[in-house]
C-alpha positions in Angstrom: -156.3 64.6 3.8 -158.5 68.0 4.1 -158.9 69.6 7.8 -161.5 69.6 9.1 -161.7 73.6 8.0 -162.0 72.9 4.9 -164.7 70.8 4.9 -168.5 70.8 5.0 -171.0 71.0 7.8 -174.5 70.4 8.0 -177.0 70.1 5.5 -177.5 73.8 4.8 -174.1 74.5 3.2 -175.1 71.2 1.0 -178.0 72.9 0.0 -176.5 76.5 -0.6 -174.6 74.6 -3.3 -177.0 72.8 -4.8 -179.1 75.5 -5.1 -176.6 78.6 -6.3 -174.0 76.6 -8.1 -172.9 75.7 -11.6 -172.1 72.2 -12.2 -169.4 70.8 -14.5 -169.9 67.0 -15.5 -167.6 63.7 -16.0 -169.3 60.2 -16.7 -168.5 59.2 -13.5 -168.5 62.4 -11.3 -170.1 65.9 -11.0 -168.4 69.0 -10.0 -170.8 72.0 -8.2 -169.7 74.6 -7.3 -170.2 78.5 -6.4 -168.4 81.5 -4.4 -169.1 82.0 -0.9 -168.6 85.1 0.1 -169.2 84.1 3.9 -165.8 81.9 4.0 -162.5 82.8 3.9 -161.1 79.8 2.3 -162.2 76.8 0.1 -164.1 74.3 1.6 -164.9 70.7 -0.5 -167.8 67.9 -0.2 -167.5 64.4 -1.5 -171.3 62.9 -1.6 -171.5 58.9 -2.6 -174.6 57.5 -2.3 -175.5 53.9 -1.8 -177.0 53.8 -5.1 -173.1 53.9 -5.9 -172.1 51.3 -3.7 -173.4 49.4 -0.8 -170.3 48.9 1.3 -169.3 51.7 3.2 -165.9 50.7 3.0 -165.9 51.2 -0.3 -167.7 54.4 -0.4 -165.4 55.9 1.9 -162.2 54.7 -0.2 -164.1 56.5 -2.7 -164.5 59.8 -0.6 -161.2 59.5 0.9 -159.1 59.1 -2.8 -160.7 62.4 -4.1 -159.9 64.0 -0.9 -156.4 63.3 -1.5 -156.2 64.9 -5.1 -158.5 67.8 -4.4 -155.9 68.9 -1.0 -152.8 68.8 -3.3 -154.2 70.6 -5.8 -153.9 74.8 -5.7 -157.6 76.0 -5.7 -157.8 79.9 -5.6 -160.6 81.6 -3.6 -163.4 80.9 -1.5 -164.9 78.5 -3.3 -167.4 75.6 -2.6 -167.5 72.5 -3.8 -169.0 69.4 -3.9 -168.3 66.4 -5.7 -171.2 64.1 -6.8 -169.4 60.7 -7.1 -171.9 58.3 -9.9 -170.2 55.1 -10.7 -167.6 52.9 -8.1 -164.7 52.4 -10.3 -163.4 55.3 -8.9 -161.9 53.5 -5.7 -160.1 51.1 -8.4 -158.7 53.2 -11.2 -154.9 54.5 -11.2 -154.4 57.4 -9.2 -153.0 59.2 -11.9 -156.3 58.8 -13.8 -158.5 59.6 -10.9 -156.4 63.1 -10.3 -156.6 63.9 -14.3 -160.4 63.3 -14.5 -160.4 66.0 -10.8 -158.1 68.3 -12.4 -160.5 68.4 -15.2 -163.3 68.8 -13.9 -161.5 71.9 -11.4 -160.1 73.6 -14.8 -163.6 73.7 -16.7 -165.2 75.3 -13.9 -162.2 78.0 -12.9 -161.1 76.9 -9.8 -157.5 76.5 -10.6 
């Protein structure tokens, strides 16, 4: 799991994002992302809306199993990101398949 340093805060730093980054795109999740010059390490967002699913549970396996691959992967910089999470079969695939569609998604936008 990320510490709590490497995560988001408030709304603002959401919106920073949305607003200055690029976005990279998988059928079932979206990768934004931009340099901030203001931190001095990477810091990562997992947004999954209801629309998604309606159990929180679920949502939060969701949030909690891209946590996971995004902390064990090596991203260099200060980077932001924020991961747009758009269909729920992401808290049921493989693991292995859940980290190669992240991985991807981290390698076409330069992050590692």
């Amino acid at each position: 799991m990320l510490s709590r340093h490497s995560r988001f805060h408030g709304h603002k730093s959401l919106n920073f994002v949305y607003r200055n980054g690029k976005s990279t795109r998988d059928p079932r999740v979206t990768l934004r992302y931009v340099v901030n010059s203001r931190q001095d390490s990477c810091r990562v967002a997992v947004v999954v809306s209801k629309k998604v699913n309606k159990s929180a549970v679920k949502r939060n396996r969701i949030r909690r199993r891209i946590y996971e691959v995004v902390a064990n992967e090596k991203i260099k910089g200060n980077y932001d990101l924020v991961f747009s999470v758009y269909n729920d079969e992401l808290g049921n695939i493989k693991f292995e398949e859940l980290r190669s569609t992240i991985r991807n998604l981290l390698i076409n936008a330069g992050v590692i």
